[in-house]
C-alpha positions in Angstrom: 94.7 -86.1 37.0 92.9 -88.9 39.0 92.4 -92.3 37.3 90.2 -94.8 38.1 90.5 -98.7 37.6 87.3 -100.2 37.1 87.2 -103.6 36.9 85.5 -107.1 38.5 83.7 -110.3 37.2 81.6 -109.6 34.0 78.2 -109.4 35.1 78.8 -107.6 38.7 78.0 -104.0 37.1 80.8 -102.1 35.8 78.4 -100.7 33.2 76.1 -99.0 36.0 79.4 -97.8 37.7 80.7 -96.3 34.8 77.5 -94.8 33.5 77.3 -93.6 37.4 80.7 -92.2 37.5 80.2 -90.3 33.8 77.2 -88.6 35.7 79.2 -87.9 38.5 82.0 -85.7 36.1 84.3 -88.0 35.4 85.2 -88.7 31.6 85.1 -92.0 31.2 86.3 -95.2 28.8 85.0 -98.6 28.5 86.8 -101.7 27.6 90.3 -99.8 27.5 93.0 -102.5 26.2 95.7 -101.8 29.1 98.4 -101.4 26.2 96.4 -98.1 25.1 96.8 -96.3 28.7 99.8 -94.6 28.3 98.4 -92.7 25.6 95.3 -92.4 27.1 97.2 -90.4 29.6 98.9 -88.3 27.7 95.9 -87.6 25.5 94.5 -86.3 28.7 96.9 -84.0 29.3 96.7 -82.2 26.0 92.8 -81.6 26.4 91.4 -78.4 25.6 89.5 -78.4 29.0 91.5 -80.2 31.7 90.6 -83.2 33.1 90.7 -83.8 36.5 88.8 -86.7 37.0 88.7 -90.3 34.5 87.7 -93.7 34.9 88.6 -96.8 32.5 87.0 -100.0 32.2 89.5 -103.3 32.2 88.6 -106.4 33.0 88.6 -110.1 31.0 88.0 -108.2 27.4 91.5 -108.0 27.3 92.6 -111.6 27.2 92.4 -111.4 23.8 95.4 -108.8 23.4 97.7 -111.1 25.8 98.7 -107.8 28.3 100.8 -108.3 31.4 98.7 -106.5 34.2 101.3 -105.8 35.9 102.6 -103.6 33.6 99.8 -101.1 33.8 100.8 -100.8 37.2 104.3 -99.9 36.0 103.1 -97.1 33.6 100.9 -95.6 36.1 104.1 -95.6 38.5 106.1 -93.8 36.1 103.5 -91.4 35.0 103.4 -90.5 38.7 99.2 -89.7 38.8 96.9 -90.5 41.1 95.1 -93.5 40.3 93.3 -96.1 42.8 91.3 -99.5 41.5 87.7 -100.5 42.0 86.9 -104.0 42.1 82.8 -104.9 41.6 82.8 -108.4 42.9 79.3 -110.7 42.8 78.7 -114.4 44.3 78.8 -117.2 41.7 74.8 -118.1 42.1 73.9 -114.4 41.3 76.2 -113.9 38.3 74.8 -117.1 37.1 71.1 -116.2 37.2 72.0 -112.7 35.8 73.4 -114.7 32.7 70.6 -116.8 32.7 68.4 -114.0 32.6 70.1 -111.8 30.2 70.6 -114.9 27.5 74.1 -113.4 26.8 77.6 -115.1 26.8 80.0 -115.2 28.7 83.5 -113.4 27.7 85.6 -115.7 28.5 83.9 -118.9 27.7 81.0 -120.9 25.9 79.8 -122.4 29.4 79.1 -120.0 32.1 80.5 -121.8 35.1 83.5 -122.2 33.1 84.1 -118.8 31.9 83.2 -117.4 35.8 86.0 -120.0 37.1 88.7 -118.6 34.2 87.9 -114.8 34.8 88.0 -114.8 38.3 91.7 -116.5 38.1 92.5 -113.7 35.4 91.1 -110.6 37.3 92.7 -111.6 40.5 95.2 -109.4 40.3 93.2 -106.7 39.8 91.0 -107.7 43.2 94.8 -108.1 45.4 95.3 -104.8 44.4 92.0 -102.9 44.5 91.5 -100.2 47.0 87.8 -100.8 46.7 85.6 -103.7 46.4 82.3 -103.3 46.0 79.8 -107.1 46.4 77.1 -106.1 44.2 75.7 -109.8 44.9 73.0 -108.2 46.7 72.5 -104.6 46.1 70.1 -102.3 42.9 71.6 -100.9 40.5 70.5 -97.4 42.2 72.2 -98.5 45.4 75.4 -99.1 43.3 75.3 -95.4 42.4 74.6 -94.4 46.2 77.8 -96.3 47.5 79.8 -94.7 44.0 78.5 -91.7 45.0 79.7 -92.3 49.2 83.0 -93.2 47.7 83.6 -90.6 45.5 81.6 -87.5 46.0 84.7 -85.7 46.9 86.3 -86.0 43.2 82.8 -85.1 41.6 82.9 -81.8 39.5 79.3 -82.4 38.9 77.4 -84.0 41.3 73.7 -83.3 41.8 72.2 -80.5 40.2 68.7 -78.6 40.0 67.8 -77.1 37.0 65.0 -74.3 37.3 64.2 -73.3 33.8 61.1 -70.7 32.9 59.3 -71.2 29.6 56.0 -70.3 27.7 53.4 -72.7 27.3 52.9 -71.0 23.6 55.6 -72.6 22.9 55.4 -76.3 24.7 56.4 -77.7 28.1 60.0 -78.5 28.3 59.6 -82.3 27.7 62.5 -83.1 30.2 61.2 -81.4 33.1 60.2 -82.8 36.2 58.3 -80.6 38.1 55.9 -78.0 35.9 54.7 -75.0 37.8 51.9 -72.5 36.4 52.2 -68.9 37.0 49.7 -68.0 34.8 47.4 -67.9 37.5 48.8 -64.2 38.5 48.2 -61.1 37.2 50.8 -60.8 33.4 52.4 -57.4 33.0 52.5 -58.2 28.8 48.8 -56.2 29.4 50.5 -53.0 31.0 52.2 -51.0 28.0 54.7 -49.6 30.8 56.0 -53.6 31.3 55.2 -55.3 27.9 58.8 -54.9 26.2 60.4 -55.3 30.1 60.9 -58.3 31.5 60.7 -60.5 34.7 64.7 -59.7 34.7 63.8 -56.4 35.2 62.7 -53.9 38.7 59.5 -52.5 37.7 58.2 -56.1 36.3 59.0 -57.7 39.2 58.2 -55.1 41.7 54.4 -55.4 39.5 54.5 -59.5 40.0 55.0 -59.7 43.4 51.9 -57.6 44.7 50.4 -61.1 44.6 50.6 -62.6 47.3 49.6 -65.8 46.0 52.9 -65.7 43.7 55.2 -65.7 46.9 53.0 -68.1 48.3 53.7 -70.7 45.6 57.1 -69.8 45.5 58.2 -71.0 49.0 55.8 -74.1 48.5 57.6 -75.6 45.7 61.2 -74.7 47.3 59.6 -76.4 50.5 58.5 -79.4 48.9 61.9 -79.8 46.3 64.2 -79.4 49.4 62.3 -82.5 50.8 61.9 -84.5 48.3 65.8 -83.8 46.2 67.6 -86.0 49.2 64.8 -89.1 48.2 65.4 -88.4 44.8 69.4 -89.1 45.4 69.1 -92.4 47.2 66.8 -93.7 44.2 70.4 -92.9 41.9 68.7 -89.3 40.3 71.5 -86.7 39.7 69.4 -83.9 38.3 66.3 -82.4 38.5 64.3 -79.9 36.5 61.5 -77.8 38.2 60.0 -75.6 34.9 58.1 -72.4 35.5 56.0 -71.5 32.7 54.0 -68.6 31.8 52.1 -67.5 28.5 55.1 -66.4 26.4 57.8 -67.4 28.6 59.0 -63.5 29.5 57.8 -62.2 32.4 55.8 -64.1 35.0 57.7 -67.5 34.6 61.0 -65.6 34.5 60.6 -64.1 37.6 59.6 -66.7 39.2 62.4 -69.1 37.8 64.5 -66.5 39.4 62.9 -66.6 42.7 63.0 -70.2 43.2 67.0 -70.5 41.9 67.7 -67.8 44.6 66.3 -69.6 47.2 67.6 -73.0 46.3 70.8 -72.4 45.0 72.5 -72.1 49.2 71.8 -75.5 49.3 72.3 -77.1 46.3 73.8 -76.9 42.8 71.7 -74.7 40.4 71.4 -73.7 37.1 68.8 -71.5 35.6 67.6 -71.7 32.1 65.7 -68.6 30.4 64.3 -70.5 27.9 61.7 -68.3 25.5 63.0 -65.0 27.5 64.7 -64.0 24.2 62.6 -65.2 21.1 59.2 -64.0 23.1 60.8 -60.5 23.6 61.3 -60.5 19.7 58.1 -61.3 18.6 56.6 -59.2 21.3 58.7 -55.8 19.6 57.9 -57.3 15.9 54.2 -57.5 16.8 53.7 -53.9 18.4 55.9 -51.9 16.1 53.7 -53.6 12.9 
């Protein structure tokens, strides 16, 4: 297992990094006390499904169970795992606007300057020892996740993923998609007996869809225009995308074209394709003619 230190000045980020990094695959903690690691550890070991990447949140929180930090170090030694620290750094006139803006107290003490000085002192350790530190001073919370993301791309198990889902618009447009593509413009089998119980999983429906050469055409234009836009959709922090084909009941047309799209997208990215009324549409469709 890999483990991940995250820690730095309150205010710097670490929740964006850690929400970032949970995106990215890892399983993540925040505000582990550093006495609770060991068993952390070995809690990770006897997981159902094996983790291979984690990430914990330390930082000036623990003060209050009086820790030597140095002795994290130690257990992580003598566990022998991979483990590296990130340290999210920020400038003393940015952290104290943030707080100003935000209204909320500092951790370590009633006046801000104060509490900035004492954590700093605290966390140093942390910073000596870091393998990475990030100045978030001046830098988006979206560019946080792109330099995450430049850091640590390798260890992701998830990374960025398109979803291509079909559906029926009988039924409602998936409410999470981004992209919503109607096929009902072509031609729908459901009105050739021959095709009606088939679907657009199957030869003779598909063969029957894609006489249109309007289908194709539509086709290749939304892979065209996904394939440019998914690397601008990365830099703005996005790690999934949903592009939903939809047809009347969600069976044939839409299905097909789902299909289609995932075939020619899924070389160059990470795809997943969702059938979503494929099954209930083909139920009612049997329960409906055999009446």
């Amino acid at each position: 297992m890999y483990l991940l230190i995250v820690t730095g000045v309150s205010g710097a980020g670490k929740s964006n990094a850690i929400h970032k990094l949970e995106d990215m695959g890892f399983y993540c903690v925040d505000n582990m006390p550093c006495e609770m690691i060991e068993n952390f550890i070995n809690i990770c070991g006897k997981a159902s499904k094996n983790i291979e990447n984690a990430a914990v949140v330390i930082d000036s929180r623990e003060s209050v169970f009086c820790f030597d930090y140095l002795k994290l170090y130690s257990v992580l030694e003598n566990y022998k795992i991979e483990y590296e620290t990130l340290f999210l750094e920020c400038s003393d006139d940015v952290l104290m606007r943030r707080y100003s803006e935000t209204r909320r107290r500092h951790p370590m003490s009633e006046s801000i300057v104060d509490g900035i000085t004492k954590e700093r002192d605290m966390l140093q350790i942390f910073k000596d020892k870091a393998n990475y530190i990030i100045d978030t001073s001046a830098i988006k919370p979206n560019e946080l996740g792109a330099k995450l993301e430049e850091l640590f791309y390798k260890r992701s198990n998830s990374g960025f993923q398109l979803l291509v889902e079909s559906f029926g618009f009988k039924r409602g447009i998936p409410l999470e998609a981004d992209f919503v593509v109607d096929m009902r413009f072509s031609p729908n089998p459901f009105y050739d007996v021959e095709l009606r119980n088939l679907s657009g999983m199957d030869k003779p429906v598909e063969d029957y869809i894609m006489r249109d050469d309007n289908f194709k055409k539509v086709i290749d234009t939304y892979a065209e225009m996904i394939d440019m836009l998914i690397p601008q959709f990365k830099k703005q922090g996005k790690n999934r995308l949903m592009i939903a084909f939809g047809c009347t009941g969600g069976r044939h047309r839409s299905v097909c074209a789902a299909n289609k799209f995932e075939i020619k997208m899924r070389e160059k990215f990470n795809t997943k394709i969702i059938h979503r009324d494929l099954i209930n549409d083909g139920i009612e469709t049997k329960l409906r003619f055999e009446q």
